[in-house]
C-alpha positions in Angstrom: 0.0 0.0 0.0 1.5 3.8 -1.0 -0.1 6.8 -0.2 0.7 9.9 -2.4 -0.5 13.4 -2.2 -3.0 14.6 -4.1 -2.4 17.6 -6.9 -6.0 19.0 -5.9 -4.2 21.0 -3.0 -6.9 20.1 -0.8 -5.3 19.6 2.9 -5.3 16.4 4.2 -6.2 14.7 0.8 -4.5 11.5 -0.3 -4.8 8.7 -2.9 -4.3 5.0 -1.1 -3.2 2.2 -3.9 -3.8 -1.1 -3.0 -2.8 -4.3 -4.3 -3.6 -7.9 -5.9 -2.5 -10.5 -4.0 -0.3 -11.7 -7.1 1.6 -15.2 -6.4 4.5 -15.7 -8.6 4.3 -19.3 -9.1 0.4 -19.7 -9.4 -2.0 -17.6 -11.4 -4.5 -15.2 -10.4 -8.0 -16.6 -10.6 -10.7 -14.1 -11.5 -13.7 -15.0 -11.4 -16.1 -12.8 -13.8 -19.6 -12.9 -13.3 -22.9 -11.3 -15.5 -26.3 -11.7 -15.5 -26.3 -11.3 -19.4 -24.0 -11.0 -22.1 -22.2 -7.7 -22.1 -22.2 -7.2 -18.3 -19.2 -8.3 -17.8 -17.3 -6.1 -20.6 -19.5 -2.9 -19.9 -18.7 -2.8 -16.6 -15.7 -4.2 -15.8 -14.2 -4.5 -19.5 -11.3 -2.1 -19.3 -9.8 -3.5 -16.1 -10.0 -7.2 -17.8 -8.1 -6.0 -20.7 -5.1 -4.3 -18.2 -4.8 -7.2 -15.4 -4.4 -8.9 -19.0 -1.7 -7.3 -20.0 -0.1 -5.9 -16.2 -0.1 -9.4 -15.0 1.8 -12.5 -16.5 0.0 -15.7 -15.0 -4.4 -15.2 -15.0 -6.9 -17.5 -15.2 -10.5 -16.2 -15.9 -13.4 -17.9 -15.1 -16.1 -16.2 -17.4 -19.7 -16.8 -15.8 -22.9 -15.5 -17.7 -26.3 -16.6 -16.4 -28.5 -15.5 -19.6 -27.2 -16.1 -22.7 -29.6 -17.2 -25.6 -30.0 -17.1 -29.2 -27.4 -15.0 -30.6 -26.2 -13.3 -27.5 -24.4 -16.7 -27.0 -22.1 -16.2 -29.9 -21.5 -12.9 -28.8 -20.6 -13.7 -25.5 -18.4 -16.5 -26.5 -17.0 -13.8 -28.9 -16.2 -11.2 -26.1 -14.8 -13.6 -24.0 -12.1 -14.2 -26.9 -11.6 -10.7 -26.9 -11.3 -9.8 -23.8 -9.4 -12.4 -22.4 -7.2 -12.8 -25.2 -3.9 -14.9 -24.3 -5.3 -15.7 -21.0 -6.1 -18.8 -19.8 -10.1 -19.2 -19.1 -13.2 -21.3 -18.9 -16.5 -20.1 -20.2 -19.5 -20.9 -18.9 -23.3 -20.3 -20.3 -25.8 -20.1 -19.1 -29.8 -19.9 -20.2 -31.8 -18.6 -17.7 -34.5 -16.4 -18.9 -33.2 -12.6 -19.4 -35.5 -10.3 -16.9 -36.4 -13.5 -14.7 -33.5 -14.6 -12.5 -35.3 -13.5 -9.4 -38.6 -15.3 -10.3 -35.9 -18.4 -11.1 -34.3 -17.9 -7.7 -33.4 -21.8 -6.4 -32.4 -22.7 -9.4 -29.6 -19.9 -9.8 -28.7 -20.2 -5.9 -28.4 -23.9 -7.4 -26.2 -23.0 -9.5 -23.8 -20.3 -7.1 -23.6 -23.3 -5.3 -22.2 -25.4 -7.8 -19.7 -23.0 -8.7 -18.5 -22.7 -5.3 -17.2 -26.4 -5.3 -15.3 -25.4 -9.3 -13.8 -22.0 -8.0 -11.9 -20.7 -5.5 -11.2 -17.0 -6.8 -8.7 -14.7 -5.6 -11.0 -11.9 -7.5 -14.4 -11.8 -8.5 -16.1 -8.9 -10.5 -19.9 -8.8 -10.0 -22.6 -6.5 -10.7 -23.3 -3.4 -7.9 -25.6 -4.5 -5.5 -27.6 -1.0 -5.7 -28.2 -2.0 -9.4 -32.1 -0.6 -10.5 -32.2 -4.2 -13.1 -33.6 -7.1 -10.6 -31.4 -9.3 -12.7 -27.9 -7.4 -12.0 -29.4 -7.3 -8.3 -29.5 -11.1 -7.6 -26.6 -11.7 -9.2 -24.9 -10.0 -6.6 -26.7 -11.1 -4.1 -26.0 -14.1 -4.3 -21.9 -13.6 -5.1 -22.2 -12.1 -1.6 -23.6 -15.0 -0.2 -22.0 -17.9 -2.2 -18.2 -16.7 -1.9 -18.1 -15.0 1.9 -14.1 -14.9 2.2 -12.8 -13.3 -1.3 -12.2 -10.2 -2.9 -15.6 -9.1 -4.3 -15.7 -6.2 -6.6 -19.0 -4.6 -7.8 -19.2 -2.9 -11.0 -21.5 -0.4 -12.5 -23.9 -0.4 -15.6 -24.9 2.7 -17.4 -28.9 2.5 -17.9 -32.0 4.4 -18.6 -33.0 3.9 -14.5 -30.7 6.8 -13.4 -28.9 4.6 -10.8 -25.3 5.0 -10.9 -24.1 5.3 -7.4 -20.4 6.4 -5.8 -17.7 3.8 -6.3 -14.8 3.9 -3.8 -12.5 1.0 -6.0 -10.9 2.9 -8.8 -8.6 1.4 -11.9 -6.8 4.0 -13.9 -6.7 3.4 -16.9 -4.7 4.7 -19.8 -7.0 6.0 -22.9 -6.2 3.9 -26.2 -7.0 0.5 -24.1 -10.2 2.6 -23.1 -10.9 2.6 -26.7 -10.3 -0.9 -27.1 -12.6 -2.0 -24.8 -15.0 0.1 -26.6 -14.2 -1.3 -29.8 -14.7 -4.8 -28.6 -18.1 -4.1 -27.2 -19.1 -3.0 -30.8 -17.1 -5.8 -32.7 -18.7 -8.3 -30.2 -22.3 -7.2 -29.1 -23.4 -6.5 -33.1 -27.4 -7.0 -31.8 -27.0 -4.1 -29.4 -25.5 -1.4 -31.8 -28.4 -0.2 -32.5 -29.9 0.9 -29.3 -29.7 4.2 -28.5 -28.0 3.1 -24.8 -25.4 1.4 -26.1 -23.4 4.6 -27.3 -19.3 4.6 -27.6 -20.0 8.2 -25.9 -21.8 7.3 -22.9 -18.9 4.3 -22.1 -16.2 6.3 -22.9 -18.1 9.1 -20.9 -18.3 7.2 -17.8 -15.0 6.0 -17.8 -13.6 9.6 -18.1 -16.1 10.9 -15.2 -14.5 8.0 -12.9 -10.8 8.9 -14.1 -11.5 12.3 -13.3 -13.1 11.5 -9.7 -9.8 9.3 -8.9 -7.1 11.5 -10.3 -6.4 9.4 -12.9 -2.9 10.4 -14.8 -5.2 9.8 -18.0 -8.2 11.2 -17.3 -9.7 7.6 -17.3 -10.6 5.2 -15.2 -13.7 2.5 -14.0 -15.0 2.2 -11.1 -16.6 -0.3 -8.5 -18.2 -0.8 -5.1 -16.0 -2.7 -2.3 -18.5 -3.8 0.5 -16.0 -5.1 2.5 -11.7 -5.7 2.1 -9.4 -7.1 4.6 -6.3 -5.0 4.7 -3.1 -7.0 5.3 0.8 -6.1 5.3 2.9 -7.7 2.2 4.7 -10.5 2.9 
């Protein structure tokens, strides 16, 4: 952990990194989990992409709950993208999109299952404040399946107005900003043409959350930590 000083003058303000407990000899399991396809990469796309590249050993465990017709090509697709020279496992599934609540046992079912494949040392998970009942559960239930791990929450842009104050920042640097962007377009091709899924609005957000964490490049993205376990480094 550093602490730096922050260029805003503001007396007594500082900016506390923390780290991944990175292994040398074992990779980092991450553990990515979305209610639908595109979850994952909206929300915590652009920090996939740099533990990609920052960190030499990963293994991703890429967990969608709704995934049918088409949007299971794209997901599959994304994943590719995304995860690209990474070890990973995909894994897809169909409950009905909107539902999940109303399909309750048999997701908490399945959390249950994937509690005795995975033992995470990070798992990305939609924000438990989250206006979509689907996003909602999903965290719910990470919460309650995996109750010793890192869990961090992340945030989707939506007509519902709900975007809340993360306190997890990851600065990121602008052309991998737009790669994540581009991906989401190569990947998601039956969501272009919605008027919410907009290169603006995603690169937008990103640059509101760079600015709100000092980010060198003006970018960033941002999630909710409920609870973390602060240790000194070996």
């Amino acid at each position: 952990m550093s602490v730096e000083k922050s260029p805003f003058g503001e007396a007594g303000s500082r900016v506390i990194k923390l780290g991944l407990p990175v292994k040398d000899a074992e990779p980092l399991n991450v553990l990515c989990l979305g209610a639908h396809a595109d979850d994952i990469e909206i929300g915590c796309g652009g920090t996939v992409l740099y533990l990609g590249r920052a960190l030499s050993r990963l293994r991703f465990y890429w967990v969608i709950l709704s995934s049918p017709g088409t949007r299971r090509q794209e997901a599959l697709k994304a994943a590719d993208l995304f995860t690209a020279g990474s070890d990973k496992e995909v894994i897809l599934e169909n409950y009905r999109d909107g539902f999940l609540p109303y399909s309750g046992s048999e997701v908490k079912d399945f959390f249950e299952r994937l509690k005795g494949q995975v033992n995470p040392d990070l798992i990305f998970t939609p924000w438990h404040g989250d206006a979509h009942q689907d996003h909602r559960l999903v965290a719910e239930l990470t919460w309650n399946t995996f109750r010793n791990h890192l869990i961090l929450e992340y945030e989707i842009p939506k007509y519902d107005g709900d975007m809340g104050r993360p306190n997890v920042f990851v600065p990121l640097e602008a052309p991998l900003c737009r790669e994540k962007v581009d991906h989401l377009f190569e990947a998601f091709t039956s969501q272009c043409s919605k008027p919410w899924f907009d290169r603006e609005t995603f690169l937008g957000l990103m640059r509101i959350r760079g600015m709100e964490s000092n980010s060198p490049s003006g970018y960033a993205e941002g999630f909710h930590a409920r609870k973390m376990v602060l240790t000194a480094a070996a």
